[in-house]
Every structure is written in C-alpha cells, then in structure tokens.
N, C-alpha and C positions, 0 to 999 in steps of 0.2 A: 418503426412499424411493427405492431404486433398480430396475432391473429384472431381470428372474430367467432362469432357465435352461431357455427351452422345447422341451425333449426328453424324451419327442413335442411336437409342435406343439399337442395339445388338451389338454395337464393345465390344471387348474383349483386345484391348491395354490397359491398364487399366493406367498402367504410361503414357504412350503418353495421353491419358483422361487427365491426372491430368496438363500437360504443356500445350495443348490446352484450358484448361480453364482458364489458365494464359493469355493467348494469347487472349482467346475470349474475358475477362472483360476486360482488355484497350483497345481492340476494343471497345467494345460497351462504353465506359468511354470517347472512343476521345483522349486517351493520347496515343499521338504519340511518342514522346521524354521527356527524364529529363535527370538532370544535377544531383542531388542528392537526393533519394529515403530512405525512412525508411520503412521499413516494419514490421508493429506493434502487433508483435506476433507470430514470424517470425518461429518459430521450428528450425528445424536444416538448413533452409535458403534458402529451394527447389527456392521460390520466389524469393528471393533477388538474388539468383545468375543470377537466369535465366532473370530476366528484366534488370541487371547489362552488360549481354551479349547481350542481346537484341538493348538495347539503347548506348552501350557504356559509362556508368554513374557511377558514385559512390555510394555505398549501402550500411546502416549500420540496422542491425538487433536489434532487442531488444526480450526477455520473461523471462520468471522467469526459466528459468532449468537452471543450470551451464553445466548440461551436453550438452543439447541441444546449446548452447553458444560454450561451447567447440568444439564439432562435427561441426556445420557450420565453426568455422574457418579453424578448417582443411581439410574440403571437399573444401573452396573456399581457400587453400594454393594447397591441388592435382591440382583444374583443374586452378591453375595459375592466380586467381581473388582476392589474398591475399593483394594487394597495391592497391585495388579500393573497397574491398568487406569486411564487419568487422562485428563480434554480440558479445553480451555484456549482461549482465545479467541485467535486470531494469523493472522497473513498469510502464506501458503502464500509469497509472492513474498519472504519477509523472514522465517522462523524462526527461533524463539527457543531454538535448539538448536547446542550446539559442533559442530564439522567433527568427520566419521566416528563420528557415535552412533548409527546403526542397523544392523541387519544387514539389514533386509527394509522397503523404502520402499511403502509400498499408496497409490495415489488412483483410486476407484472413481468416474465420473463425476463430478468437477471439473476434470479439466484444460482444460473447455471453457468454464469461467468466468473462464479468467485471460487476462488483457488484453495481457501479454505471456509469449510461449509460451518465448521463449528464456530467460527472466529465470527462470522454473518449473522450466525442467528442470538450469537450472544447479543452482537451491536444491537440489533433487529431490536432484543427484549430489554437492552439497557437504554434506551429512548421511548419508551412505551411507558406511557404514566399507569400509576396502578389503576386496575379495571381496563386498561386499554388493548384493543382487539390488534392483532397481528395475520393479515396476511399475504402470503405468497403462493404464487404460480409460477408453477418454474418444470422445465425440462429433466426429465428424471428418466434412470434407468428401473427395467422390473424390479421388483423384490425381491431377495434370494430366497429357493423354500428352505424349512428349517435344514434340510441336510447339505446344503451347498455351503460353501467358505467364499463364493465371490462366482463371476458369470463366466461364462465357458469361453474360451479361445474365439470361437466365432464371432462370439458377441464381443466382445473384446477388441479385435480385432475392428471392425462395424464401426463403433464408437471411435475409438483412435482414429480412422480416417475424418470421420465426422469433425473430430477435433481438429482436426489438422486444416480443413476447412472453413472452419467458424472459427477459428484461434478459441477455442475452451479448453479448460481445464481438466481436471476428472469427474467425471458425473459420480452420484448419488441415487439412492430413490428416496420414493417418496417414505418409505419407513424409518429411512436413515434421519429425517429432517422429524420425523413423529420424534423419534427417539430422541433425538438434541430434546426436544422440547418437554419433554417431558421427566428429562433429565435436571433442566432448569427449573423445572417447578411450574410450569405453566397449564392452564385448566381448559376446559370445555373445547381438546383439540378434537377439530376434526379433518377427513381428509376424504377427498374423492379423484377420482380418472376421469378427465375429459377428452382423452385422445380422440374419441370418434367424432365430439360435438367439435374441431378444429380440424380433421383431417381432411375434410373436403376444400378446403381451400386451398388445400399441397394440391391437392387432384385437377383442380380448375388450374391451377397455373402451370402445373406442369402439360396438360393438355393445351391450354393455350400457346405454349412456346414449343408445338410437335408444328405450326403451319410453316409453310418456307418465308413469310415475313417474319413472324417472330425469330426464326430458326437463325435469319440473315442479322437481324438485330443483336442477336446475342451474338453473335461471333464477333462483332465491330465493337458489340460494345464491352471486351478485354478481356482480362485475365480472370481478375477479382469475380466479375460477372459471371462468367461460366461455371467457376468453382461454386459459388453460389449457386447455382442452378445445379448442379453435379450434389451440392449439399443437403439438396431438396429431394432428389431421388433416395438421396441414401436415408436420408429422415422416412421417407415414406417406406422404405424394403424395414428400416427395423420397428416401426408402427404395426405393417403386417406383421410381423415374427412375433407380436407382442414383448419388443425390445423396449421399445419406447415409449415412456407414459408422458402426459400433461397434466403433470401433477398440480392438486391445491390444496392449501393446508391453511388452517388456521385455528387459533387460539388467543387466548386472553391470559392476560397475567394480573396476577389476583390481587384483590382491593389492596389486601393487606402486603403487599410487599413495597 
C-alpha cells in the first residue's frame, strides 16, 4: 500500500488517492509512453499493472516477498494482464535483467529501503536503455544547508526510532539521490516535494483510530500493528519540523550511452 494524491486535502477516496498519484508522477515526470517498464519494489503490482494498462506496455515487477511476487501474478492473471505483466522475487541492489532493457524504470516508495543508495541508483541506470526515463519517489530526509556536515542530534535521533519501526535503513535526501545522478551522467534531472500533497492521509488515519473502536482494534490487533501506528505519529511530528520529505526525482540517461 502506498500513499495517494490529496488534492483537495479532504477527499476520502482513499484507493482512487492512491492510482492518481500514479497518474500525477508521470505527469509531472513527462512520461507519456513506454514499451517496457520495471518497477523496483513493486509489492503486489498496484503500479505495474496500472501503467501496463495505461501505456499498453509490458511490465515486470521485482521485491523480496515470494508472497507479494505470488499475489501480483495472480491479480494480473484475474484482470487478464498475465502475457504482458510478470513479478518475480529479486534484489533491487542486484537485478536479474541485461544492461538497457527498459525504457521507463518506476520505484514508488522503496528507494528508502535500500541500504546502499549508491549501489540502487547505479542498478536503477544500468537497466535503463539509452533515452530511457528513470524514476523514483522515495522517503527522504531535508537537505543539509551548505554549512551543516549532516542533521542535528534531534533529528537523528526522530529518524533512528522511525527506523527501528519500519526496519530501514539510513535515510538520504533528496539532493543526495540528485547528486548520484548526476554523478553518473544522467540528463534532464528533476526534482520536487510532495510532502503536503500525501500528508493528509497520515492525518485521516490517524484521526480515524483516536475513536474507542478503532482504539480497541488496534490493541487486539498486536505488536507489529501498534508499532506501526506509533510510526505513523512519528512520520507526521518530522513532516511538521520539516524533517521529512516525499521526495521525486527523475531523469533520463542519454541516447548516447
């Protein structure tokens, strides 16, 4: 499950949120069309399907669940996307794909699971055919300004519980992923914040589970779930501090490489 596209701030579609935000980031990305799409940490394939039918294209998933691998196949065998649409169990840091087999690379909130950022974005552009557009939306910390060497104790602090929660790694921003990239040679990056167009939907749910039914649900239903919910608070306190961005980035790697 990822999060969706709140404009206005008060819609309550909450899945239609979540396919318009699909929709809005290759808007705002410029990708009109592809021929063949990966999408790099795909869950059970919400993405892949939907830009599959979108574009008329061919789409192959990757992430580490077999379950999640499992379930995407069979949801794109129900809605009939089974001879165009596939996912497969593989490590985003190490792909099981030849150099330049896509034209359009998607990872829709994973790039903040992977443990090494530069190892990701290498893989990310060594599977992108030349001309082919790359991008990602991923959980990012601020920018440091020019006089800082790295974020204060507080925020540090903030983050590390976060981690400890979500099992991640060490975050990034979104400059740090400009920089890879542009390190590697890659053209027409751009990048923008969407923290506010997603953060109403931390707001809705966490209002939703203040009533004593929700309140009693979540206590039955364990550990994992709480933490979760306790993860969602803390996401929202560094949103406010301007801790936390929803980063998106993209770029293209040039004809000539």
């Amino acid at each position: 499950m990822h999060h969706g596209y709140y404009i206005p701030a008060d819609r309550t579609d909450h899945q239609q949120a979540q396919i318009d935000l699909i929709d809005e980031v290759l808007k705002w990305a410029n990708a009109t069309e592809a021929k063949n799409v990966v999408d790099v940490g795909c869950g059970i394939g919400g993405s892949s399907r939907h830009i599959a039918k979108k574009f008329d294209c061919a789409a192959s998933g990757i992430t580490l669940s077999p379950y999640q691998a499992a379930r995407g196949n069979e949801l794109a065998k129900e809605q009939g996307l089974d001879s165009k649409v596939n996912f497969q169990v593989a490590n985003a840091l190490s792909m099981p794909f030849e150099k330049d087999s896509f034209d359009l690379i998607w990872s829709l909130e994973s790039g903040e699971h992977m443990p090494d950022k530069a190892k990701f974005v290498n893989e990310l552009i060594r599977v992108t055919a030349p001309g082919g557009r790359i991008i990602v939306v991923t959980w990012c910390h601020r920018d440091l300004e020019p006089s800082e060497t790295g974020l204060t104790k507080k925020e540090d602090k903030l983050l590390a519980k976060i981690n400890r929660a979500y099992y991640l790694p060490r975050w990034c921003s979104v400059n740090d992923y400009v920089d890879l990239m542009k390190s590697e040679g890659l053209t027409d990056i751009r990048r923008d914040d969407w923290s506010h167009i997603i953060a109403p939907f931390w707001r809705a749910v966490i209002k939703s589970s203040l009533n004593l039914k929700s309140a009693y649900g979540l206590l039955k239903s364990g550990f994992s779930t709480i933490r979760g919910a306790y993860a969602m608070l803390l996401m929202l306190r560094g949103f406010d501090k301007g801790l936390i961005k929803f980063g998106l980035i993209t770029a293209t790697k040039p004809a000539d490489n």
